[in-house]
N, C-alpha and C positions, 0 to 999 in steps of 0.2 A: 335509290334514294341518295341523297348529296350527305354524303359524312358533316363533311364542315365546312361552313358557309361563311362569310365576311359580307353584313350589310352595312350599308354608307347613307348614311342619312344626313339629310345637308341643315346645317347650323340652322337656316330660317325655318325648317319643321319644327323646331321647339318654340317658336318667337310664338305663334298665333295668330292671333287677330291683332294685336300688338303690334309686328313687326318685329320686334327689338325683345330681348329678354328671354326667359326662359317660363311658358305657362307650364307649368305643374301639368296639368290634366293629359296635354298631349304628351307630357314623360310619363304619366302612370300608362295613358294608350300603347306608348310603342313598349313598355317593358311588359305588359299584359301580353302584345303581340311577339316579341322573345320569348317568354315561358312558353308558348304554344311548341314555341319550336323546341327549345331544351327538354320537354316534356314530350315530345315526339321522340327523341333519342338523337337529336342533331347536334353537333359543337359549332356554336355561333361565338364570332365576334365582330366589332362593331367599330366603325368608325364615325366618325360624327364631325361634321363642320365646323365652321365659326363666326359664318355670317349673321348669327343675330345677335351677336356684340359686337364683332368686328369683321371689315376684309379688308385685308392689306392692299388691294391696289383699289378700293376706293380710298381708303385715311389717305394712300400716298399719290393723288389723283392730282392736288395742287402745291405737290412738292416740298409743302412744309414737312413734313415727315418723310424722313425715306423711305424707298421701296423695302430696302432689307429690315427697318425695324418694325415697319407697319407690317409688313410679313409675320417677323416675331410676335407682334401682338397680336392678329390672327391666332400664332400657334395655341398662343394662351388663353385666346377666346377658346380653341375646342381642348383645350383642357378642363378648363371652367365647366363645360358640359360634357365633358367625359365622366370629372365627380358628382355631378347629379345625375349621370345617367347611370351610376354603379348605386347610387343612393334608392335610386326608384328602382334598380333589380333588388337589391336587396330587401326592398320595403314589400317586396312580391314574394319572398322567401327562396330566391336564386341566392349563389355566391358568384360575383364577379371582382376582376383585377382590373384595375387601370394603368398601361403599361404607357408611359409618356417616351419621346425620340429625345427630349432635352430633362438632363437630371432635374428631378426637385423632391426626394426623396421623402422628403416630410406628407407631401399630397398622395404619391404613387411611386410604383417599381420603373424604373427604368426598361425600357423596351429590350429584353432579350428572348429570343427566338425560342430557346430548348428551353426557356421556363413558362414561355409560353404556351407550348406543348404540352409539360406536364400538367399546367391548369384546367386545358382540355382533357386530360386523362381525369381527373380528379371533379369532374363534369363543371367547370365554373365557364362564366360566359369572360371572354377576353375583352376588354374595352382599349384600342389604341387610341390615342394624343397627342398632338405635338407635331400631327403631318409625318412629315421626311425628318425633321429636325433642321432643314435647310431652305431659304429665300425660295422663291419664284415655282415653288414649284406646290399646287395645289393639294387638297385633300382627295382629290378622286385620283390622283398618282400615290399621293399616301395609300388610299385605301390597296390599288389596285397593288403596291410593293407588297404591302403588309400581307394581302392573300395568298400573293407569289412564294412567301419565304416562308409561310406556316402551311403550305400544301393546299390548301383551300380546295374545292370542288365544284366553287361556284361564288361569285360576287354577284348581291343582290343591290341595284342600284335604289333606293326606295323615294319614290318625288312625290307630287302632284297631280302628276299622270297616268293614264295606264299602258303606258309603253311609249316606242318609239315614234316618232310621226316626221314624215318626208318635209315638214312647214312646222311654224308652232301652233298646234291648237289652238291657243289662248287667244289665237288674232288672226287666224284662217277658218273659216265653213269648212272650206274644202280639204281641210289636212286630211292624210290618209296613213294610217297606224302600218307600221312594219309591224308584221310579225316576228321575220325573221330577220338579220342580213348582217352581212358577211364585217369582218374587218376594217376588210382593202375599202367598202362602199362608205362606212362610216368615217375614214378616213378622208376618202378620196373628193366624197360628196362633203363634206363638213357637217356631217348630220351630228349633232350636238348630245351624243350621248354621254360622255366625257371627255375631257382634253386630249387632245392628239398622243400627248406623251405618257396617258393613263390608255388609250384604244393602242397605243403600241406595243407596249408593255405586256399587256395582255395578248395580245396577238402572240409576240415572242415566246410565251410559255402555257400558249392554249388554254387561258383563262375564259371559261364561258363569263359573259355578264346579261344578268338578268335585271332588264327596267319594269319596275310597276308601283301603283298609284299604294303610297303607305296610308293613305285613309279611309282603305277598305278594309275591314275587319277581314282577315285568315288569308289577304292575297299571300303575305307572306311562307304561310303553310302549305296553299296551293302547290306554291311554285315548286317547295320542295318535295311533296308531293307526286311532281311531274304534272300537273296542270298549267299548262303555260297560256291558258284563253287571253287572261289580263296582265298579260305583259308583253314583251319583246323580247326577244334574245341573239346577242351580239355573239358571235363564234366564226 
């Protein structure tokens, strides 16, 4: 079984049918699907987007905005859903922390590593925010840092999807589901699991990552589980 896990849920899962914002129902969905885990005996924690308030290189698309501050306001958009995402664990009767990369003390702790730790000893779900704390560089390298440094046993990528596909589904018949594949292929091929510099990252310190569709009730328990039918896994 995976001790402890780091899922990455992308900003536009909370939007809805909406697009934009944040629907309630699908935050009470995914933190129903985190107790499953925490109540299996797992240490999860969580990273979350900020595409459905903001993404820095679309605001900074036609230059009025720079890349580096549209970036910044990204980071704040998934902070913004980092405290409703610790609002709707807690509204489940879990304890969670939200550990932001950029101080703002009044909202959350600042990201440190060995308190981070202890929070898992202490069985709370970890909530990160704020990315890296630094421009250009995504929240699927967030996520994938933040797994790196707290030991993780598995990053679970959670989309749309049920796993990896050689084309995009959404506009191919013929896409065809990886099961499995390797690093160097996701890399080499450009297969859009995560950004080059999050599939790196993870390669360097043998970070499994597991893709699957977050709108199936218990994939996430599957996985840990060791049922890997509905997903992919990148190693």
């Amino acid at each position: 079984m995976n001790k402890r896990v780091l899922v990455k849920f992308s900003g536009e899962a909370l939007a809805g049918a909406e697009g934009y914002g944040i629907d309630t129902k699908i935050l009470d969905y995914i933190a129903e699907e985190i107790k499953t885990l925490v109540e299996y005996g797992v240490e999860v924690a969580i990273v979350i987007g900020g595409g459905n308030i903001i993404r820095g290189v679309t605001a900074a698309a036609d230059g009025v905005i720079k890349r580096t501050s549209a970036d910044y306001m990204g980071m704040l958009g998934t902070v913004i859903n980092g405290v409703a995402m610790q609002e709707a664990l807690e509204y489940k009767g879990l304890s969670a922390r939200l550990q932001t990369a950029i101080k703002m003390e009044e909202i959350a702790e600042p990201f440190i590593v060995r308190k981070a730790m202890r929070h898992f000893e202490k069985g709370r779900v970890v909530i990160f925010g704020a990315g890296t704390g630094n421009p250009y560089f995504t929240t699927d390298t967030g996520a994938t840092l933040r797994a790196t440094e707290i030991g993780a046993d598995l990053l679970i990528k959670a989309t749309k999807v049920n796993g990896v596909y050689d084309k995009d589904p959404m506009k191919f018949a013929d896409a065809i589901k990886l099961d499995t594949l390797t690093y160097d292929r996701a890399l080499e091929d450009h297969i859009k699991v995560m950004d080059d510099t999050a599939i790196a990252l993870a390669k360097d310190n043998k970070l499994p990552i597991a893709v699957t569709n977050m709108n199936e009730k218990g994939n996430l328990l599957r996985i840990i589980q060791g049922d890997y039918s509905k997903c992919s896994i990148v190693k």
